[in-house]
FIKOL-711705 format. One line per 5 residues: number of its first residue (from 1); their letters; for each residue x, y negated, z negated of N, C-alpha, C. Coordinates in pm, whole numbers, plus 50000, padded with zeros to 5 digits. Atoms other than C-alpha are relative to their C-alpha. Layout:
% residues N
NUM> a> X,Y,Z,X,Y,Z,X,Y,Z | ...
//
This chain:
% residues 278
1> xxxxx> 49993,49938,49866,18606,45810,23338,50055,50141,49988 | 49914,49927,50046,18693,46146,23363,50091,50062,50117 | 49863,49967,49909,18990,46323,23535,49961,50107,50100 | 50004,49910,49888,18993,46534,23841,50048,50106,49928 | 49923,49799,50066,19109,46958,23773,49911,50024,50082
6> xxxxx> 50011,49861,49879,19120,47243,23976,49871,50059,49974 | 50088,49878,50024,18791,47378,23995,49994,50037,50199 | 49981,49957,49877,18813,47603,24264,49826,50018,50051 | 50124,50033,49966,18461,47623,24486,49987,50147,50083 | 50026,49880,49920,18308,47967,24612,49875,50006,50117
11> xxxxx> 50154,49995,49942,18005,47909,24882,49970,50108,50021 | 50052,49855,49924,17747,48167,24916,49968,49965,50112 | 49984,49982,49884,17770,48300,25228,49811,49985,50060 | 50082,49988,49971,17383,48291,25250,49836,49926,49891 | 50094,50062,50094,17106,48061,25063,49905,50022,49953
16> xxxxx> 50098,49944,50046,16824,48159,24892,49833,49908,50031 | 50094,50083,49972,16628,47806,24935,49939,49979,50070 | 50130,49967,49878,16467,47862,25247,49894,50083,49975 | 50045,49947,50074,16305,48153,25090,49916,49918,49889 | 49984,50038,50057,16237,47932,24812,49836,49869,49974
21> xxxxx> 50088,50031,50025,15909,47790,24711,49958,49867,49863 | 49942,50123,50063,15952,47427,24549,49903,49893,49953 | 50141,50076,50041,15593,47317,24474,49962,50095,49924 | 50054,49946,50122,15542,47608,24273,50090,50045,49896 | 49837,49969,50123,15801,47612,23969,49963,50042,49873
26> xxxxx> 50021,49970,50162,15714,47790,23620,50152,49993,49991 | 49828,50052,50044,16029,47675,23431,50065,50122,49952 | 49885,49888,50021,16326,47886,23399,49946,50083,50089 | 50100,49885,49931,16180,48151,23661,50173,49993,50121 | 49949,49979,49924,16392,48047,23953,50127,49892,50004
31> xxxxx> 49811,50068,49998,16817,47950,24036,50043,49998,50119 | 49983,50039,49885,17004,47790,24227,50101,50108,50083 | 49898,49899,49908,17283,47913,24507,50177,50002,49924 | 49824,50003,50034,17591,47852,24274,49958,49997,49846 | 49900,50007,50143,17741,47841,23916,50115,49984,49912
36> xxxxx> 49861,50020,50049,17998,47709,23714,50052,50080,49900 | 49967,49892,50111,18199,47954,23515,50144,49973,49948 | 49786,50073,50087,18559,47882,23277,49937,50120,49883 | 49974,49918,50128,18693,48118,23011,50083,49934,49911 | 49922,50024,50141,18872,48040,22679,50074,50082,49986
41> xxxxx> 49943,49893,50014,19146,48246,22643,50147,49919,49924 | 49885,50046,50033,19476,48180,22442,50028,49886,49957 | 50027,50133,49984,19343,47836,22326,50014,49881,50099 | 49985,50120,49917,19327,47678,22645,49879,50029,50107 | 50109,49943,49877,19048,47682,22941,50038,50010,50085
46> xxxxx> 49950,49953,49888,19108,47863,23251,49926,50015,50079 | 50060,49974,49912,18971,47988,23533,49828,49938,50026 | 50118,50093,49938,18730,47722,23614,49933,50033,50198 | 50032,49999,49840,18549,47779,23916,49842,49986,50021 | 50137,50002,49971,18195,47707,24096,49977,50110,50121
51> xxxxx> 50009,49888,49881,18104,48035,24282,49824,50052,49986 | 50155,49945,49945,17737,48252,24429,49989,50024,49838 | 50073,49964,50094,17463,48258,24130,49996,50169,49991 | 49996,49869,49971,17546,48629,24049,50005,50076,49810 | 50058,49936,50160,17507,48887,23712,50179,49999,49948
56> xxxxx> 49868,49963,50044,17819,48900,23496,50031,50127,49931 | 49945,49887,50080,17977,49184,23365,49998,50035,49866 | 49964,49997,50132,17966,49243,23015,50025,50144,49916 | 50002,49851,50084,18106,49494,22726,49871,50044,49876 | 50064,49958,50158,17823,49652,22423,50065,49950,49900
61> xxxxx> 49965,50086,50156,18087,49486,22198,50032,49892,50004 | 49959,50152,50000,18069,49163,22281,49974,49956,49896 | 50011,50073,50089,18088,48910,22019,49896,49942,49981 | 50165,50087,50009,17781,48680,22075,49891,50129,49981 | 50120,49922,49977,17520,48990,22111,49998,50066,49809
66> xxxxx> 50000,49963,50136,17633,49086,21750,50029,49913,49900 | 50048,50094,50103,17686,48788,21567,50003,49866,50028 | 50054,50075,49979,17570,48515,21730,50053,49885,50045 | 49935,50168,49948,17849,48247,21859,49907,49978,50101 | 50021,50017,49887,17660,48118,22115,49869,49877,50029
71> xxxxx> 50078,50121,49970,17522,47757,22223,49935,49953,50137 | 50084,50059,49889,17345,47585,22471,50006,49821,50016 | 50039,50134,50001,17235,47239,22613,49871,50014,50130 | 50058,50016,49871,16931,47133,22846,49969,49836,50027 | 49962,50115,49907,16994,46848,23101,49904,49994,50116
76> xxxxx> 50088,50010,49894,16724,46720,23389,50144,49893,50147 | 49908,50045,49876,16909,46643,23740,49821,49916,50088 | 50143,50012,49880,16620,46420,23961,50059,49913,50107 | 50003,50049,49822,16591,46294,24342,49940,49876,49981 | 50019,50119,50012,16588,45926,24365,49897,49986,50125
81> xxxxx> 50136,50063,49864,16340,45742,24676,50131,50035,50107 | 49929,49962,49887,16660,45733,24824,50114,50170,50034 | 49958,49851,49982,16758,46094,24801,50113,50018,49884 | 49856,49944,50099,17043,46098,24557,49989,50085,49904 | 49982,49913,50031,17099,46328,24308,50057,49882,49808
86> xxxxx> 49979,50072,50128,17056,46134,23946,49970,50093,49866 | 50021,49925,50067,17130,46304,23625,49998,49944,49828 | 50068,50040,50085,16952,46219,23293,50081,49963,49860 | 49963,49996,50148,17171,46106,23019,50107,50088,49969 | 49925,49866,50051,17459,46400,23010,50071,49975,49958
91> xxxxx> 49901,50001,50086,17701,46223,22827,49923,50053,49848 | 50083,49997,50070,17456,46239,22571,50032,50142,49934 | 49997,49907,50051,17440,46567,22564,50140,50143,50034 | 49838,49939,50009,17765,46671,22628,50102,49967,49851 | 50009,50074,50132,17844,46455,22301,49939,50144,49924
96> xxxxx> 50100,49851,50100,17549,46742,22117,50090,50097,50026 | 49912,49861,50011,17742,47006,22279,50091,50093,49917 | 49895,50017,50082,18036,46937,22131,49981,50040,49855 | 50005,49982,50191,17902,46894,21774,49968,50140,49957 | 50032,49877,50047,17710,47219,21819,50097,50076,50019
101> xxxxx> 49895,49919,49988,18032,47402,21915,50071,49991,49871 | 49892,49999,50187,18221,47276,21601,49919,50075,49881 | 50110,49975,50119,17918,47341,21363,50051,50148,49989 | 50035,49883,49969,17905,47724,21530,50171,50047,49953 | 49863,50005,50035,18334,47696,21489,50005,50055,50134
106> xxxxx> 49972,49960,49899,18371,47725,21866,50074,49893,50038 | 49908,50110,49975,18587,47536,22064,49936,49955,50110 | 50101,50147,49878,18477,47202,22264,50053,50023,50111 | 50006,50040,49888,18446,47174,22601,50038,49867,50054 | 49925,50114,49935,18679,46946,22774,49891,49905,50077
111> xxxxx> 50100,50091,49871,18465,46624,22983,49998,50016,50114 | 49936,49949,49842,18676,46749,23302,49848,50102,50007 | 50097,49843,49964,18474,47101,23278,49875,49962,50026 | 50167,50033,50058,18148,46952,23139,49923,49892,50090 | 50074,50076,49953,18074,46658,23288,50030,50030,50148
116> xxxxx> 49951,49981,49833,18284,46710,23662,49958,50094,50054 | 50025,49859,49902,18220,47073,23701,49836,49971,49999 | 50169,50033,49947,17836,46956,23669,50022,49921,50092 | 49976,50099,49885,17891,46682,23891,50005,50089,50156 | 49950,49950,49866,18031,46891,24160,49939,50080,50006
121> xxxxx> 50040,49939,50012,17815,47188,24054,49829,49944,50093 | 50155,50075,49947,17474,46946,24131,50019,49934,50156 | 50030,50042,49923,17644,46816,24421,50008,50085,50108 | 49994,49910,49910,17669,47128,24629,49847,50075,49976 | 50115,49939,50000,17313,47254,24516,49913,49851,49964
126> xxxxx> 50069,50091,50019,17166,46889,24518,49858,50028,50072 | 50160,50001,49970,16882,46998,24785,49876,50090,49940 | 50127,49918,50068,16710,47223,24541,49945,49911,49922 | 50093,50124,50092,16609,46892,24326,49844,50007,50085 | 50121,50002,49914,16226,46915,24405,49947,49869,49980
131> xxxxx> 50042,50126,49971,16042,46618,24499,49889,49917,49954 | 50115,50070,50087,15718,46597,24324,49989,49939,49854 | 50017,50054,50131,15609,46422,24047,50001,50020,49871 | 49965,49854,50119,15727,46557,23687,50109,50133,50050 | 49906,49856,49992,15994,46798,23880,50112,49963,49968
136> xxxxx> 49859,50021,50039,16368,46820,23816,50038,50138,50047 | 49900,49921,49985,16672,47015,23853,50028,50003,49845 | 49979,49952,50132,16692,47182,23490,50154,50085,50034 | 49867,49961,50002,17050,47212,23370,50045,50033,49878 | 49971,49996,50145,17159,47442,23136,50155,50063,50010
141> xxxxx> 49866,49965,50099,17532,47469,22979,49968,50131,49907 | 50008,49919,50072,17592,47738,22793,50130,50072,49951 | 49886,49965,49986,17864,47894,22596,49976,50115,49902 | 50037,49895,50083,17920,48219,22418,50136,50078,49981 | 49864,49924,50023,18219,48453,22255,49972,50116,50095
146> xxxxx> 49976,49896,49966,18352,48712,22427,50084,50082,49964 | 49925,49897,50022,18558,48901,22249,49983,50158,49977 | 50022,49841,49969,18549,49283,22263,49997,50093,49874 | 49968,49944,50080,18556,49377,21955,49903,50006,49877 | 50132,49950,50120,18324,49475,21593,50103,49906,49884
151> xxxxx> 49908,50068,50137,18425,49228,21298,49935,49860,49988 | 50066,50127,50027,18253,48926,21127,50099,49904,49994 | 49910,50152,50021,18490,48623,21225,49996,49910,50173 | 49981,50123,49870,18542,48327,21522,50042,50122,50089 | 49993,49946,49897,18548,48497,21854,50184,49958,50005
156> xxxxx> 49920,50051,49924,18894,48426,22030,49995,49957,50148 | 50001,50059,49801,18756,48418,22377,49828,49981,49996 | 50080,50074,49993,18518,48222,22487,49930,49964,50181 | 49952,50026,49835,18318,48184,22855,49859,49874,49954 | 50126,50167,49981,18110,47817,22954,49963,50028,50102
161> xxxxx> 50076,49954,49838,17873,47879,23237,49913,49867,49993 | 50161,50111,49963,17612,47597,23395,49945,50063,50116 | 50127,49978,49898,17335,47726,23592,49885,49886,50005 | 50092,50122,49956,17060,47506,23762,49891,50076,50001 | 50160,49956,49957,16681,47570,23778,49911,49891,50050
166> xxxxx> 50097,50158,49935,16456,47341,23985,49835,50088,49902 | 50165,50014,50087,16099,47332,23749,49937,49891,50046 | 50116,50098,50012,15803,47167,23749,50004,50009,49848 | 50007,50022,50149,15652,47002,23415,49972,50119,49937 | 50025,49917,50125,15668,47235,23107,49874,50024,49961
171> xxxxx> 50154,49950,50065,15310,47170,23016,49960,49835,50109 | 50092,50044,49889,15047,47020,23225,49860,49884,49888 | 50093,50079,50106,14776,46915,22958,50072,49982,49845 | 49954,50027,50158,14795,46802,22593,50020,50111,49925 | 50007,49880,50087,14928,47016,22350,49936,50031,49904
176> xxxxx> 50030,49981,50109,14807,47170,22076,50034,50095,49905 | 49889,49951,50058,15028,47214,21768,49911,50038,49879 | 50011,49974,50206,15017,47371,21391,50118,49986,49935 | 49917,50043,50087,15149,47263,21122,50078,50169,49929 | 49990,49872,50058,15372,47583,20968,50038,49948,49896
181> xxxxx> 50031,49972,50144,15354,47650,20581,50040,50132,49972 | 49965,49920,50097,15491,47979,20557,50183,50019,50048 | 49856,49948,49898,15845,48017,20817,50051,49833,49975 | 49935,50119,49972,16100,47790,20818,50145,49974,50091 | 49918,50013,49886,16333,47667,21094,50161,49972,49972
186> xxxxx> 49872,50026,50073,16613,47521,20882,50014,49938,49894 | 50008,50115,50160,16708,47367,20553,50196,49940,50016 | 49910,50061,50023,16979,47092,20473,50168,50116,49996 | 49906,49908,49979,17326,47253,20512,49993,50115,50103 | 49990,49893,49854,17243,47481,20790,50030,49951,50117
191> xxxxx> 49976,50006,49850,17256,47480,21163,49895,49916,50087 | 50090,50045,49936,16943,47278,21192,50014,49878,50155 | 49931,50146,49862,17115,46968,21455,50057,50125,50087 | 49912,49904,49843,17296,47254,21692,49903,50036,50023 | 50040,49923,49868,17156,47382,21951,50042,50147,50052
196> xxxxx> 49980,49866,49933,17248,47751,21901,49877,50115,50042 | 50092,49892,49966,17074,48084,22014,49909,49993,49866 | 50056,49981,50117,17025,48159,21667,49854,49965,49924 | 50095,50097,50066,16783,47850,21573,49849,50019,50064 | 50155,49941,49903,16502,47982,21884,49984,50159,49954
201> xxxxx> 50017,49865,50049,16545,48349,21799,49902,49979,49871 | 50087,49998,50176,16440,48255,21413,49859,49954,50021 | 50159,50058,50017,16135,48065,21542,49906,50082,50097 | 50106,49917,49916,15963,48313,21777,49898,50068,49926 | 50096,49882,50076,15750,48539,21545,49866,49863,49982
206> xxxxx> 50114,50106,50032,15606,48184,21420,49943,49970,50101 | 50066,50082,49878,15541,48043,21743,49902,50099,50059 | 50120,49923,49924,15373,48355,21873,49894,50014,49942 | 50151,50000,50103,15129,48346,21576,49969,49921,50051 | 50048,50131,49982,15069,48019,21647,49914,50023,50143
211> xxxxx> 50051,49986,49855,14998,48113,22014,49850,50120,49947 | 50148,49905,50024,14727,48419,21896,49910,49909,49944 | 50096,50094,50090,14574,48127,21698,49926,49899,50127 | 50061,50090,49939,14501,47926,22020,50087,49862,50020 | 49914,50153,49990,14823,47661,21960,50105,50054,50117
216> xxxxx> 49841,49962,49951,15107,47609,22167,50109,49984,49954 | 49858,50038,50091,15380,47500,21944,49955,49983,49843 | 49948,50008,50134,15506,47494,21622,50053,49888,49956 | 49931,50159,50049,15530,47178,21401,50072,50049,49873 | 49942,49965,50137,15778,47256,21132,50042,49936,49869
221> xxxxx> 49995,50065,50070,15827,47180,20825,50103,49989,49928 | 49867,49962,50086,16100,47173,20511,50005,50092,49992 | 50015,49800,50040,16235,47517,20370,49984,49990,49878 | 50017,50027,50141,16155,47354,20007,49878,50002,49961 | 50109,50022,50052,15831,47241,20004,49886,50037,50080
226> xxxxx> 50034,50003,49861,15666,47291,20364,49903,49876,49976 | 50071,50160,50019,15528,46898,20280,50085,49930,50080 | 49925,50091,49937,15800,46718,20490,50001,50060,50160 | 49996,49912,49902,15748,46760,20817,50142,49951,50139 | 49873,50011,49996,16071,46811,21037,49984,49996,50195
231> xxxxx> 50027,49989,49882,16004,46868,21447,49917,50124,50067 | 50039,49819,49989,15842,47082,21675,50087,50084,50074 | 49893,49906,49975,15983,47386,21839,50060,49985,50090 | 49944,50069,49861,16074,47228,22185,49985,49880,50011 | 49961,50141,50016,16071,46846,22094,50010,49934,49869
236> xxxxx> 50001,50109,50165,16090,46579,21803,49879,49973,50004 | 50145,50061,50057,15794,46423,21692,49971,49848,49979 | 50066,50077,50022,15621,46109,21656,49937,49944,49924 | 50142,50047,50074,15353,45936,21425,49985,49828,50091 | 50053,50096,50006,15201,45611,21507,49918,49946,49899
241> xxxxx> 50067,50012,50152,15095,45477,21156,50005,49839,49998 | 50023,50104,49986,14952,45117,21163,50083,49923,50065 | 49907,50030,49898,15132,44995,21448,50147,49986,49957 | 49839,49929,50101,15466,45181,21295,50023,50116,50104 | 49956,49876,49983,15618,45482,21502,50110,50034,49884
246> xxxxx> 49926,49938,50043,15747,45702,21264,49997,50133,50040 | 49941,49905,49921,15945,45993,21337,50129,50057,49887 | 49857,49912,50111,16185,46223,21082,50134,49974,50023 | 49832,50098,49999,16554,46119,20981,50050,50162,50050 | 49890,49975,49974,16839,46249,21117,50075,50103,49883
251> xxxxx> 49894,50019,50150,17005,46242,20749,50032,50167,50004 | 49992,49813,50055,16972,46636,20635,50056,50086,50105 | 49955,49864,49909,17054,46772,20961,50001,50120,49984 | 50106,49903,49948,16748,46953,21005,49991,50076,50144 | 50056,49965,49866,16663,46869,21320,50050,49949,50144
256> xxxxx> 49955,50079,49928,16781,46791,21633,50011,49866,50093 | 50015,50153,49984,16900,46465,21777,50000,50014,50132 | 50001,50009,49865,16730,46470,22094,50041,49893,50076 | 49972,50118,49903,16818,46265,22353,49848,49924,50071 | 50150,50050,49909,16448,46181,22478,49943,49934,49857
261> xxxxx> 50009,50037,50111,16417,46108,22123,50036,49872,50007 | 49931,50133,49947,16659,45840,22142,49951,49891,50090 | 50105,50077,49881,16484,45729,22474,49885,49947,49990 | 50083,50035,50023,16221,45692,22320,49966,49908,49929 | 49985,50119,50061,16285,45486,22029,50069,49848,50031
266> xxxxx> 49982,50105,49943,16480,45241,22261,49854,49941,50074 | 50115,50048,49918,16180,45218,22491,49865,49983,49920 | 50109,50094,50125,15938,45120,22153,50057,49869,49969 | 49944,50084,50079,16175,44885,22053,49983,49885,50088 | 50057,50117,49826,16159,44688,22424,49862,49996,49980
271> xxxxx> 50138,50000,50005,15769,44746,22394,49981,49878,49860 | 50054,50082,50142,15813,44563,22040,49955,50072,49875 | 50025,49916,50082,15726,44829,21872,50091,50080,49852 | 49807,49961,50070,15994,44906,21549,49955,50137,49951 | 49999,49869,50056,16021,45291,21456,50104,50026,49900
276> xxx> 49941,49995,50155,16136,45394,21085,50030,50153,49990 | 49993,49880,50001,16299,45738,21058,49993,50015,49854 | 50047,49961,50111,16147,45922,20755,50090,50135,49961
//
């Protein structure tokens, strides 16, 4: 269970969602009327608060823009029959958070902040959840150094923000992926399981080839052999091999341990179906 704390609450004075066009959603495009924001300062978290979706301030020497602390998570919020406001699994990935913060050497996010200040964050912008079929309230965490200063080491300050985006589905028809053979996303001992900036930055050049070629994603492979193949660039992967789902291990921490992943291999296992991570 987790504990009540002060997060203080700012309403905007004026909503955007009337305005607001909720049958037509390209993802990430459009936000909600609020945001949760906390700093790291002095090893402890402070100034928690949920106030108006607005631009933040920043210095040219911030820490993240030059060497890269800086993580993420994405979370689906959806609208039940009876209106509520149900959100997909976030221990889950409040759990990932975590790990990717240690990996990156940042410091974890309390459950108060993470899980409550979403809570309270989704329940003051709950009517932007859209209603059709395949939509959600996309929820992304995010954390990044702020310290002010030029020098290769651990930030000291630190800010956690959650913003909301109501989307429609990501992709509409079937995809169509390539296998890559020359780029590689991560090898054993790296950063491949977090969820930082870093790990999407490295894969863009590939993915946009891939896109001039006619694909939409990138299936990746090892950084040894490019024969093992590891996930693609926005989900895990699959096989179905004589009534077998297989699907790439964990072990090397390559790749990440999605949570729909997970969902998925429970909901084979109820079907009867047993999946073998390779």
């Amino acid at each position: 269970m987790t504990e009540a704390i002060d997060i203080s609450i700012e309403k905007t004075t004026k909503s955007k969602l009337p305005g607001t066009n909720l049958k037509d959603l390209p993802f990430g495009q459009q936000f909600t009327d609020h945001m949760l924001e906390a700093d790291f300062e002095n090893g402890e978290w402070k100034n928690v608060v949920i106030r108006p979706y607005q631009a933040l301030q920043l210095e040219p020497s911030l820490a993240a823009l030059h060497y890269g602390q800086a993580i993420f998570e994405g979370i689906k919020a959806y609208r039940t029959n009876t209106g509520e406001a149900m959100i997909f699994r976030p221990f889950d990935n409040f759990r990932r958070f975590n790990q990717s913060a240690s990996r990156m050497n940042m410091p974890e996010v309390p459950e108060e902040i993470f899980i409550e200040g979403m809570r309270r964050l989704i329940g003051l912008d709950k009517n932007w959840i859209p209603e059709g079929a395949d939509h959600s309230l996309y929820i992304r965490p995010v954390m990044f150094a702020t310290d002010e200063v030029l020098g290769v080491r651990p930030s000291n300050k630190y800010k956690f923000l959650i913003i909301l985006s109501p989307t429609g589905p990501y992709y509409v028809n079937p995809m169509k992926i390539a296998v890559e053979e020359k780029y590689t996303r991560a090898a054993p001992g790296g950063v491949g399981f977090s969820k930082n900036a870093g790990n999407y930055g490295g894969s863009m050049l590939a993915s946009t080839l891939a896109k001039q070629e006619g694909f939409d994603q990138v299936l990746w492979t090892d950084a040894f052999e490019h024969r093992w193949l590891q996930e693609v660039g926005m989900m895990n992967v699959f096989f179905i091999i004589d009534g077998l789902a297989v699907t790439p291990s964990l072990d090397e921490g390559t790749i990440l341990e999605g949570v729909t992943r997970d969902s998925v291999i429970r909901g084979l296992a109820e079907m009867g179906i047993r999946t073998e991570e390779r």
